[in-house]
Legacy VTK file of the C-alpha trace (Angstrom):
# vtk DataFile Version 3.0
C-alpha trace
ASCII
DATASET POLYDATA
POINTS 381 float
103.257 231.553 2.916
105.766 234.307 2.214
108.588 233.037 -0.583
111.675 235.115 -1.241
113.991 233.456 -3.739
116.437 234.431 -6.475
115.526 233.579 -10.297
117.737 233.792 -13.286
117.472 232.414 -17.146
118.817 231.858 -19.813
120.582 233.914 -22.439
119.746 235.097 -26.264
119.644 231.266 -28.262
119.866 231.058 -32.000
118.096 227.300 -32.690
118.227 225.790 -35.125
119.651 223.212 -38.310
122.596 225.813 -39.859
122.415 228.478 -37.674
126.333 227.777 -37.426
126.647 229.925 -40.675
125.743 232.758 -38.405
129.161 232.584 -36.245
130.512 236.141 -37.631
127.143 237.711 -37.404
126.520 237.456 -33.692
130.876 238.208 -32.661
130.237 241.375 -35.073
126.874 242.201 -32.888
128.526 241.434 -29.533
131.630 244.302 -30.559
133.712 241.444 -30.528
136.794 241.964 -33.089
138.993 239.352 -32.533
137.389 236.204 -31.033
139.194 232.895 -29.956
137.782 229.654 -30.579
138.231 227.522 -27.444
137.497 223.451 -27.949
139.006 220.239 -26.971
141.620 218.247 -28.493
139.315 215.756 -30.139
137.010 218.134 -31.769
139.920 220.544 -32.767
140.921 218.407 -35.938
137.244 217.799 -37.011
135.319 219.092 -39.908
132.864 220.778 -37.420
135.147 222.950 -36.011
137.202 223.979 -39.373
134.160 225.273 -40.899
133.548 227.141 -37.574
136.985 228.587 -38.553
136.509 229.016 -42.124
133.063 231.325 -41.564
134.751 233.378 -39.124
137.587 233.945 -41.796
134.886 234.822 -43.878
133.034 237.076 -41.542
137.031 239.060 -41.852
138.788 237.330 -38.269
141.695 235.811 -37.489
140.113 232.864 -36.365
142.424 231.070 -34.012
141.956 228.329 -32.207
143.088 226.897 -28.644
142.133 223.473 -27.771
144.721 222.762 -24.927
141.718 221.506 -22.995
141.429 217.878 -21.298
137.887 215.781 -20.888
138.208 217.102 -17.248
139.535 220.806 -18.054
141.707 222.343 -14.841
143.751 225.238 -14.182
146.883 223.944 -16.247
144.497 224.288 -18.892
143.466 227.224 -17.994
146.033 229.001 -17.687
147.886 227.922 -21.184
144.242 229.664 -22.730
144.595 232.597 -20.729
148.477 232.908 -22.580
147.190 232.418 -25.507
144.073 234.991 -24.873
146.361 237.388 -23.778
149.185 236.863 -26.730
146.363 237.045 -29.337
145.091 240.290 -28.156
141.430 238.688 -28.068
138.449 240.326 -26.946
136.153 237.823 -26.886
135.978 234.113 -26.888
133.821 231.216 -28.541
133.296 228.431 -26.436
133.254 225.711 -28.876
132.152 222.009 -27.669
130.567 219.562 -24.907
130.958 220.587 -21.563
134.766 220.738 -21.000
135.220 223.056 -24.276
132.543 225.704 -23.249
133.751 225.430 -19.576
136.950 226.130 -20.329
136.277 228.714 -22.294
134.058 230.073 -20.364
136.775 230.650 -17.799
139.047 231.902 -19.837
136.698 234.709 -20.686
136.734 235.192 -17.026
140.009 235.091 -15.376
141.832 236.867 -18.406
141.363 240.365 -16.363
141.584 238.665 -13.054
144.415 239.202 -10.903
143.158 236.787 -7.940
143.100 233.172 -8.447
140.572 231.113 -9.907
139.910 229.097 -6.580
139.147 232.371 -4.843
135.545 232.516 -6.984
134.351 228.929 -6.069
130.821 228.712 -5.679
130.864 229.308 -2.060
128.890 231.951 -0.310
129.071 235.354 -2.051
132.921 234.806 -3.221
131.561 235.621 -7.119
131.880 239.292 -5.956
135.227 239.122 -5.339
135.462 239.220 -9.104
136.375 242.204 -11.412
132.902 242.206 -13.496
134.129 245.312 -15.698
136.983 243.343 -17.657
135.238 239.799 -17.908
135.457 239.536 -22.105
131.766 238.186 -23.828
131.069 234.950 -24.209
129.884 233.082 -27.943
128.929 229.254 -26.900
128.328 227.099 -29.879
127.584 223.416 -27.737
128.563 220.436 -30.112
127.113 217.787 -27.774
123.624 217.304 -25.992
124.240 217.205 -22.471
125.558 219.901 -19.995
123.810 222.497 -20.986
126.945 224.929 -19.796
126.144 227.139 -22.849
123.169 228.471 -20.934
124.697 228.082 -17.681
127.018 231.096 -15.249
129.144 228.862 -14.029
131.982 226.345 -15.180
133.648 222.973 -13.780
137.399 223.244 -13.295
139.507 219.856 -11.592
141.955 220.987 -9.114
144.614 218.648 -10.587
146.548 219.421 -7.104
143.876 218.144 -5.034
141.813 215.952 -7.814
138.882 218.103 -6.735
135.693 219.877 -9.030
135.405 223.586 -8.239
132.021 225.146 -9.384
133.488 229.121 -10.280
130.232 230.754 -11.096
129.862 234.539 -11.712
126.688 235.773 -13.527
128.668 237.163 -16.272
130.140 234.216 -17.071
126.627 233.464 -18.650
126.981 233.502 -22.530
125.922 236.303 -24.079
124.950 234.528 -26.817
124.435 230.947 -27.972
124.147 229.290 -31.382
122.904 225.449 -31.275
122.711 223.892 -34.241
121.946 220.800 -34.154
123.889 219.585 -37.267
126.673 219.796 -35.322
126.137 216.993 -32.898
125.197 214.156 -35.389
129.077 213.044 -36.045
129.161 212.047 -32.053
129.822 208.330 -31.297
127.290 206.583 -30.212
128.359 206.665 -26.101
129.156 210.211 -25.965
125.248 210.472 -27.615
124.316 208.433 -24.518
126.881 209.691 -21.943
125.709 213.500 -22.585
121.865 212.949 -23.165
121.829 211.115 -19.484
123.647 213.981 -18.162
121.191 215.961 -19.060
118.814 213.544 -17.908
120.168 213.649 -14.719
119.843 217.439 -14.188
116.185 217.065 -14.751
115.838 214.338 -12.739
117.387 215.368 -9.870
115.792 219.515 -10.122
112.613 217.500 -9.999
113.969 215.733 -7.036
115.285 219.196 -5.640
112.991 220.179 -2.273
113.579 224.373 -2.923
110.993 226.349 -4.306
111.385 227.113 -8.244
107.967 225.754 -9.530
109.270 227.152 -13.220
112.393 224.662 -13.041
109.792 222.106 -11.633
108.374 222.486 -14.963
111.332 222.691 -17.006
112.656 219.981 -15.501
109.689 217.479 -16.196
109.362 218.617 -20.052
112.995 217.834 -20.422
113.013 214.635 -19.208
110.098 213.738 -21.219
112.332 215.075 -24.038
115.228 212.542 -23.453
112.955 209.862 -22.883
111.352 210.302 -26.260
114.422 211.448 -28.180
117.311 209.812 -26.876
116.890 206.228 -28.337
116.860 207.345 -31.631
119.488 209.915 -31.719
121.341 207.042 -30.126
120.333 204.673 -33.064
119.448 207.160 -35.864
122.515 209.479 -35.617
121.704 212.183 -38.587
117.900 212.324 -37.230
117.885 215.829 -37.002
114.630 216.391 -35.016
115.596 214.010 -32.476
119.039 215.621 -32.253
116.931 218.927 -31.805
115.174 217.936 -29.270
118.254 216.855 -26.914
119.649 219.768 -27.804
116.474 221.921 -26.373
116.922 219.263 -23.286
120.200 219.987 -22.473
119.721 223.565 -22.260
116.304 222.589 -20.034
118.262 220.841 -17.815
120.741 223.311 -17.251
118.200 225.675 -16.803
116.684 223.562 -14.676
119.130 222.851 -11.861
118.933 226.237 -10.793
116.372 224.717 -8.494
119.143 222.088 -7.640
121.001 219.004 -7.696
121.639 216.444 -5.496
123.612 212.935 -4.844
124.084 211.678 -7.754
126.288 214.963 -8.690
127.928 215.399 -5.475
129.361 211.662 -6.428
129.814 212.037 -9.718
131.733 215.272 -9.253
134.313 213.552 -7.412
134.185 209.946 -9.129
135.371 212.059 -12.265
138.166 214.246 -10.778
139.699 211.392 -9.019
139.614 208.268 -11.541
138.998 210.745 -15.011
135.320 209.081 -15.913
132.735 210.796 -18.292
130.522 212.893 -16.512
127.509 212.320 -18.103
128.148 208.139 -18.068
128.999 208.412 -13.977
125.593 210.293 -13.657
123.976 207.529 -15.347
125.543 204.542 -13.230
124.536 206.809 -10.114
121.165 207.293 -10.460
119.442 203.781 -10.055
120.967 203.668 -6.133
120.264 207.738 -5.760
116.799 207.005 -6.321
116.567 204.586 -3.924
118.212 205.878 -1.480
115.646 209.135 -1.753
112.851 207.060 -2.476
110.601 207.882 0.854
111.190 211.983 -0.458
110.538 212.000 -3.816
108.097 208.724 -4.614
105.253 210.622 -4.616
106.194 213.471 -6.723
107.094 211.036 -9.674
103.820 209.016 -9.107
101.864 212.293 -10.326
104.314 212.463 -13.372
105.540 209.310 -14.719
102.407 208.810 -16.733
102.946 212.059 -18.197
106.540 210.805 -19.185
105.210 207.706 -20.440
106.143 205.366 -17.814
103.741 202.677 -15.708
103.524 202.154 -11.966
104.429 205.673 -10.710
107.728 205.839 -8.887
108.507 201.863 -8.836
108.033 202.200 -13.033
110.258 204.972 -13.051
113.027 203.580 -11.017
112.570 200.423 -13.598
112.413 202.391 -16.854
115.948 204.133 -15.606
117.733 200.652 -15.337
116.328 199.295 -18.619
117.325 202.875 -20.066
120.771 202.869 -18.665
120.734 199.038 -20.111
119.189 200.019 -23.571
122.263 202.516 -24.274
124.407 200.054 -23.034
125.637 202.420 -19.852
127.608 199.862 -17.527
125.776 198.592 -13.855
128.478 199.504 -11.837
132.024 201.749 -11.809
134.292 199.087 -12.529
132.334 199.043 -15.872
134.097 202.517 -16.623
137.906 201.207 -15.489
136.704 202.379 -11.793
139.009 199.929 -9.402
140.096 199.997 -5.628
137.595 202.614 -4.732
138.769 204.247 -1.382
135.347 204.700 0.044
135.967 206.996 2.685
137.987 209.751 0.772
135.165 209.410 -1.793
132.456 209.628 0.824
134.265 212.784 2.234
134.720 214.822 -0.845
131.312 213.791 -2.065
129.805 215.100 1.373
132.042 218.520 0.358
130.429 218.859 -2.875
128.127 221.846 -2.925
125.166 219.908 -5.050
124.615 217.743 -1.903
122.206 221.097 -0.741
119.856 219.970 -3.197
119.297 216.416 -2.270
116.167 215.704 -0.854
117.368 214.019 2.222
120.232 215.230 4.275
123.110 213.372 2.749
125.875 212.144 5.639
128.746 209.357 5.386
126.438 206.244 6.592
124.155 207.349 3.609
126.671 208.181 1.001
129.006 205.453 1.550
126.139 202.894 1.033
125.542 204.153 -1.902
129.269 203.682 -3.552
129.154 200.769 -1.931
126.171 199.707 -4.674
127.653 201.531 -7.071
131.499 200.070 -7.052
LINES 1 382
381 0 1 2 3 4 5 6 7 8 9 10 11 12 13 14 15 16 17 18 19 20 21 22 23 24 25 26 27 28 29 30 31 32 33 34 35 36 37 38 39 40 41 42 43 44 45 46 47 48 49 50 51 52 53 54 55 56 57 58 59 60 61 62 63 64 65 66 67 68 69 70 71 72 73 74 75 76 77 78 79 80 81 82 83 84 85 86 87 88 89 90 91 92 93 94 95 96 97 98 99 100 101 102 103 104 105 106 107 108 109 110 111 112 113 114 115 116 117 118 119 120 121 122 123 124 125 126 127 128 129 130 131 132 133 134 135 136 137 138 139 140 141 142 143 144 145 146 147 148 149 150 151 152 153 154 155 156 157 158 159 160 161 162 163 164 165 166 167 168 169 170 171 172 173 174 175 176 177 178 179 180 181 182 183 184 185 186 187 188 189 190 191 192 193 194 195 196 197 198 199 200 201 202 203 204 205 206 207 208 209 210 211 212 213 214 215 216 217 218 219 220 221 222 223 224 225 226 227 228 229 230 231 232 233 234 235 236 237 238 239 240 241 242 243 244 245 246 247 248 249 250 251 252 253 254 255 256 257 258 259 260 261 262 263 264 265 266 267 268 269 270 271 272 273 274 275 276 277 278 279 280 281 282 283 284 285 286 287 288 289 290 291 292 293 294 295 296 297 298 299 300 301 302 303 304 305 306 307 308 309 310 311 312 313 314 315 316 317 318 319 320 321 322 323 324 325 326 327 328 329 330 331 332 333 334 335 336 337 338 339 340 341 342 343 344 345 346 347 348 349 350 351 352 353 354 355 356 357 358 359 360 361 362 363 364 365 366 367 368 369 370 371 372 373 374 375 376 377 378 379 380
């Protein structure tokens, strides 16, 4: 068999309880003189995120902050950061958050020097080369959550707010240069954002397992992290300042991420749009997706997780798995259906259409199509 693929991984990660006190150290090392702190407007007023401030003032920078950025960040967001970028005469950015803080910031990194717009470097094809790679600034991510992994990730999630549609922009430079997770950070989460992120990253394990392509190191990745969640999870759900637990969902995030270079699959092509269109957590609309993804891929993937699940400490192969994800989903209190998360008059066949756009379905294990899809929401609604 002759295999010809494309690998890439992660980035230079500083682990560890208080490795936040090394902010100004690793701008100063990346040439970076005056960084801006990108986060969301819930984390922008916490304690977290002033001493973030407070060392870099300390480390001799300006330390300014824009948090402009919405659960679901899109290019109104955007482009207020990229004013403000510009205005502050920044040359670098920290990416400060969950998911929609290091996304956005992220992108802000990246379309500061652009002069095409950010739809033009969707994940489509080879349209990341349309990019200028010479003026995209570096990239700090400091994640305060347990769940995307987009801090070791070279792409972002942006909402069309036009259209209501996720756009994947990737570009490899988008890739942090550096990281800093510390997990201290991420014990002041409430209780469903500890679920709602650790399944996401669940769910990027599961489905790169799931994935048919050829990346036998994600295939390995991908099992360790879920093991990971499945161990660590409950208590960082029900222990909030255990540290090592909160390590080790930290570590899975980043595996998951990792991970899904081998691919995703159904459950994100869903949840991609479910979000954009009724504003749901990501991480919580993975979770309610799952137990009907499975099913529906059951005949692909069964025996794969039969040689696992006892690794993962789970009975009965597949059928145990599919059983341990509805009593997890249960155990975290994640609702059964979408109309547990507000979700009401679901139009089935736009959903089913800009699911069957989304560019995870590649990575599903059986060829997803409207008869398959639409069953599916129909479980899930």
């Amino acid at each position: 068999m002759t295999i010809s693929v494309n690998w890439s991984y992660p980035t230079n990660i500083k682990f560890g309880p208080g490795r936040i006190q090394e902010l100004g150290e690793v701008c100063l090392a990346l040439n970076i003189k005056n960084p801006l702190l990108v986060t969301d407007k819930g984390l922008a007023g916490l304690e977290i995120t002033e001493n973030a401030v407070n060392i870099l003032k300390s480390s001799g920078f300006q330390g300014r902050v824009f948090s402009d950025v919405d659960p679901n960040p899109n290019e109104i967001n955007l482009e207020a950061g990229i004013i403000d970028y510009q205005k502050g005469n920044h040359d670098g950015v920290i990416a400060f958050g969950g998911g929609s803080g290091i996304d956005l910031g992220k992108m802000i990194a990246f379309m500061a020097g652009q002069t095409r717009p950010i739809w033009d470097f969707e994940d489509i094809g080879d349209w990341w080369t349309r990019a200028d790679s010479n003026v995209i600034a570096p990239i700090v991510a400091v994640p305060t959550t347990a769940g995307t992994g987009s801090e070791v990730g070279r792409a972002s999630v942006i909402t069309n707010s036009e259209t209501h549609e996720k756009k994947i922009i990737f570009h490899p430079k988008v890739l942090p240069s550096a990281v800093i997770c510390d997990p201290e950070l991420t014990v002041g989460m409430p209780s469903f954002i500890t679920a709602g992120t650790g399944l996401d990253a669940f769910a990027h394990c599961v489905e790169a397992f799931s994935s048919p392509h050829y990346h036998p190191m994600s295939q390995g990745i991908a099992v360790e992290g879920m093991k990971l969640v499945i161990q660590n999870l409950p208590i960082a759900y029900n222990d909030p300042g255990n540290i090592e637990a909160r390590s080790h969902m930290m570590s899975a995030a980043m595996m998951g991420a990792t991970a899904f270079q081998k691919g995703l699959g159904a459950i994100h092509a869903l949840s991609h749009p479910i979000g954009a269109i009724y504003n749901t957590h990501h991480g919580t609309t993975n979770a309610v997706c799952m137990p009907a993804v499975l099913d529906m891929n059951a005949d692909k993937i069964s025996d794969r997780f039969n040689q696992v699940s006892s690794y993962l400490g789970i009975k009965d192969g597949f059928s145990g798995f599919c059983a341990f994800v509805r009593e997890f989903n249960t155990s975290l209190k994640i609702p059964e259906n979408l109309s547990g998360l507000g979700v009401t008059n679901v139009d089935i066949k736009k959903l089913t259409e800009e699911a069957l756009k989304d560019p995870s379905c590649g990575g599903n294990p059986i060829e997803l199509n409207s008869q398959n899809v639409g069953d599916v929401i129909k479980k899930i609604i």
